[in-house]
C-alpha positions in Angstrom: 0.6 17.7 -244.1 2.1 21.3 -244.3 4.1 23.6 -241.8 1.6 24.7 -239.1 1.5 28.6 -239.0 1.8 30.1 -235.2 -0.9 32.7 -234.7 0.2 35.7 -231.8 -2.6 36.5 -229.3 -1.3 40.3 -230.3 -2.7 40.3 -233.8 -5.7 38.1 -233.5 -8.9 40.3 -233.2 -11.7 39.8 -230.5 -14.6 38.5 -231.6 -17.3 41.3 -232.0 -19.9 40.8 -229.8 -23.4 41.9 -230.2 -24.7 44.1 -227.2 -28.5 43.3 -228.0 -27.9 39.9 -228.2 -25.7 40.1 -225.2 -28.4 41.4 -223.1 -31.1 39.4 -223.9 -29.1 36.1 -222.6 -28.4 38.2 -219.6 -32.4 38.6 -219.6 -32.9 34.9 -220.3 -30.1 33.5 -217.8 -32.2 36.0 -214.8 -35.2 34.4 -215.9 -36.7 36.9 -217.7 -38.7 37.0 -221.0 -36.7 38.6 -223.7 -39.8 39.3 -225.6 -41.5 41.4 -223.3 -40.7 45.2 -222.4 -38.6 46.1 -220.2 -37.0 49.3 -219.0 -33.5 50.6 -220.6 -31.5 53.5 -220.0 -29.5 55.3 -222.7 -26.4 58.0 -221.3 -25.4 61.0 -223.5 -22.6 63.3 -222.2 -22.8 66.8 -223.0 -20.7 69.7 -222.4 -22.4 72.3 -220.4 -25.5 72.5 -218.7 -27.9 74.8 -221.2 -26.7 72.1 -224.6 -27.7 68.9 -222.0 -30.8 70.8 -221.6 -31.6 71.4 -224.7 -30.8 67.6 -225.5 -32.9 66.4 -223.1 -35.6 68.5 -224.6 -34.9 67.3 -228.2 -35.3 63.3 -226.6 -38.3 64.0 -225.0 -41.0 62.4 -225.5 -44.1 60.2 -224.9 -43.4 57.4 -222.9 -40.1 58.4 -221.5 -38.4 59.8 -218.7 -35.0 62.4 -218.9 -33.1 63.6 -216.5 -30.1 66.1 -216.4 -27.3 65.9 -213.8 -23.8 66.2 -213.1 -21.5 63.3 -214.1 -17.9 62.4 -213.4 -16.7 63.2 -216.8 -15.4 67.4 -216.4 -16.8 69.9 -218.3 -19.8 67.3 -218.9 -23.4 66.7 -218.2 -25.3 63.3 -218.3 -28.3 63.0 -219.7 -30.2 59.6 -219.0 -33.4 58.5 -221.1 -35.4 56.2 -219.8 -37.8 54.2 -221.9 -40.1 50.9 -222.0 -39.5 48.8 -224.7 -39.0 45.4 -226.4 -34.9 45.1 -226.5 -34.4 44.5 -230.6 -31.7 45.0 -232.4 -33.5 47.2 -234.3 -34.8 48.9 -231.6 -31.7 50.0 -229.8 -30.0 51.0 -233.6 -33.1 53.2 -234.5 -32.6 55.0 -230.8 -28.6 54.8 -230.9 -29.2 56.9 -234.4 -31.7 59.4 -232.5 -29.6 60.3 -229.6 -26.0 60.9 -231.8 -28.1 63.1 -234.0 -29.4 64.7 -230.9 -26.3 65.2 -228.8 -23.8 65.5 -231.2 -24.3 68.9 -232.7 -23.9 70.1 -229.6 -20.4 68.6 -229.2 -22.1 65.8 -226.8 -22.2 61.8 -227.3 -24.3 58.9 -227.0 -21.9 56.4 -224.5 -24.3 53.7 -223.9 -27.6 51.7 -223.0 -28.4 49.3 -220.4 -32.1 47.1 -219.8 -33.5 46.6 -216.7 -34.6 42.9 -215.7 -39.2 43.6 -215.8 -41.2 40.8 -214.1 -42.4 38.7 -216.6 
């Protein structure tokens, strides 16, 4: 048997957790079905009122719901898209890719998404 090695907390990396796989056991564990749709919410920050606008006008779309208001960030803007939809990995990447390409031009950013428990 060889020395044993002592690994430091400092330099060991957190797992990497998967946020679509993370909420659907937060759907399960509430007693929800994973596999039906339910209703998420995407926030983009974007400076100034006229570029939110125009990113909320880029996002729209059949099917969803965007609203523009102020948010606590300064100098920002929150945009929030609401849409119905099976949570997939998939799903959320292919919309994650959407809104960057939407806000970022105009020197905004896609922070993050959350899913609503639906009555299954």
């Amino acid at each position: 048997m060889g020395p044993l090695r002592r690994v430091s907390d400092a330099h060991t990396e957190a797992p990497k957790v998967d946020p679509v796989a993370q909420a659907l056991d937060q759907l399960r564990h509430a007693g929800a079905n994973p596999k039906v749709a339910h209703q998420t919410r995407h926030f983009m920050y974007v400076p100034g009122v006229k570029a939110a606008q125009e990113v909320a006008r880029l996002v729209s779309g059949p099917g969803r719901f965007v609203e523009v208001d102020t948010s606590a960030q300064q100098g920002y803007w929150l945009v929030v898209v609401r849409e119905t939809l099976v949570v997939t990995s998939e799903a959320m990447e292919a919309l994650r890719t959407e809104f960057e390409a939407a806000a970022h031009p105009l020197g905004g950013h896609y922070d993050r998404w959350q899913v609503d428990v639906a009555d299954s």
